[in-house]
C-alpha positions in Angstrom: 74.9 136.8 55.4 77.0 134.0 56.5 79.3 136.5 57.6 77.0 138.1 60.2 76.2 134.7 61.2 79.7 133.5 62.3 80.1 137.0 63.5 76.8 136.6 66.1 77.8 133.4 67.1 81.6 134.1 67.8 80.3 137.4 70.0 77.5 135.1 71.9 79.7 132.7 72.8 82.4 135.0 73.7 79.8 136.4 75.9 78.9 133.4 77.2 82.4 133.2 79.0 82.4 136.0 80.0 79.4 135.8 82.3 79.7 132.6 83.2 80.2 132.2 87.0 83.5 130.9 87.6 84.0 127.5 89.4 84.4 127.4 93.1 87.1 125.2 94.4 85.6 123.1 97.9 87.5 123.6 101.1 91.0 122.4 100.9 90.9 123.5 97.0 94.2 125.1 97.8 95.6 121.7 98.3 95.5 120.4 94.6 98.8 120.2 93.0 99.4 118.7 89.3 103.2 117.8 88.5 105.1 115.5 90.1 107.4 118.1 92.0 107.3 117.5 95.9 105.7 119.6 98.1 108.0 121.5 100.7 107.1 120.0 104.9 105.9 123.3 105.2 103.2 123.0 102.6 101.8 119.6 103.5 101.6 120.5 107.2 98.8 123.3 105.9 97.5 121.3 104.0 96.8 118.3 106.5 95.4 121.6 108.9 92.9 122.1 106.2 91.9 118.6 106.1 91.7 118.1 109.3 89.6 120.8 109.8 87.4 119.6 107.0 86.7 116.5 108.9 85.4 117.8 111.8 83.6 120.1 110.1 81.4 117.4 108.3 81.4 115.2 111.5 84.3 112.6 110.1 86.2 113.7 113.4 85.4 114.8 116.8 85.4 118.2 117.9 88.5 117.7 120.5 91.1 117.3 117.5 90.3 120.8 116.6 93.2 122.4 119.0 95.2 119.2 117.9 98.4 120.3 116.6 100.9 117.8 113.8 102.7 115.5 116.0 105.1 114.8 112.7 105.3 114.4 109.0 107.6 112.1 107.1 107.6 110.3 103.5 107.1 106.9 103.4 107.1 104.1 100.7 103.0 104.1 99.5 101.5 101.2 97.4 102.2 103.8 94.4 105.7 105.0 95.7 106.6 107.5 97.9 103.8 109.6 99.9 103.7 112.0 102.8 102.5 110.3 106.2 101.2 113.5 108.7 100.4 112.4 112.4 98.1 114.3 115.0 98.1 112.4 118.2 94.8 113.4 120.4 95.0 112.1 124.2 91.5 113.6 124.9 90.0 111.0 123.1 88.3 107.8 124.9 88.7 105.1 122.3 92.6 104.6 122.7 92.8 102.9 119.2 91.7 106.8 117.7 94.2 108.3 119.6 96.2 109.0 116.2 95.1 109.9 113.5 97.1 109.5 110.4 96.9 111.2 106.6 98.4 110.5 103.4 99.3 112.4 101.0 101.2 112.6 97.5 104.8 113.4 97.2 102.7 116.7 95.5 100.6 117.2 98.6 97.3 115.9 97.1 95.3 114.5 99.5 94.9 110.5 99.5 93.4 109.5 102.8 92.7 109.5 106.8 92.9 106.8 108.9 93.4 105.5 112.7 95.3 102.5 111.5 98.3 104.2 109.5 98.2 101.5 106.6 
């Protein structure tokens, strides 16, 4: 009897899983790296596209930086060591101080954050 028992269970679980929906990554999922190996110039350009496009898909940025291509990439010394720095300039835009707009990344290419400041 106990038998069966740890047999049913072992099959509903293994059904379970297999089932199960499988997790969705969000937009930019592609962009999540785990290691410490860093990320080609190539691979952080795409993935500051993908954010980019992100943010002015929730509103975060204005429509104009859509056609916005990468002005440059470089690594710079972070407050946690090295870190890509990605730069879109924009002219279009009014407010002169949001003419750039910079991102940081991880030496990995995770994303860290967005700014007009570049600090």
């Amino acid at each position: 009897m106990k038998t069966l028992i740890a047999a049913t269970s072992i099959i509903a679980t293994l059904a379970a899983f297999a089932i199960a929906t499988p997790a969705r990554a969000s937009e930019g999922g592609s962009c999540h790296f785990h290691g410490s190996k860093s990320a080609t110039e190539a691979t952080v350009a795409g993935c500051a596209s993908q954010r980019k496009a992100s943010l002015i898909k929730t509103g975060k940025l204005d429509a104009s930086w859509q056609a916005v291509q990468q002005d440059k990439s470089e690594t710079i010394d972070g407050k946690k060591g090295k870190e890509w720095k990605v730069t879109f300039k924009n002219p279009a835009v009014t407010d002169k101080s949001k003419e750039t707009l910079y991102m940081f990344f991880t030496l990995p290419g995770n994303f860290i954050a967005a700014n007009f400041t570049g600090k």
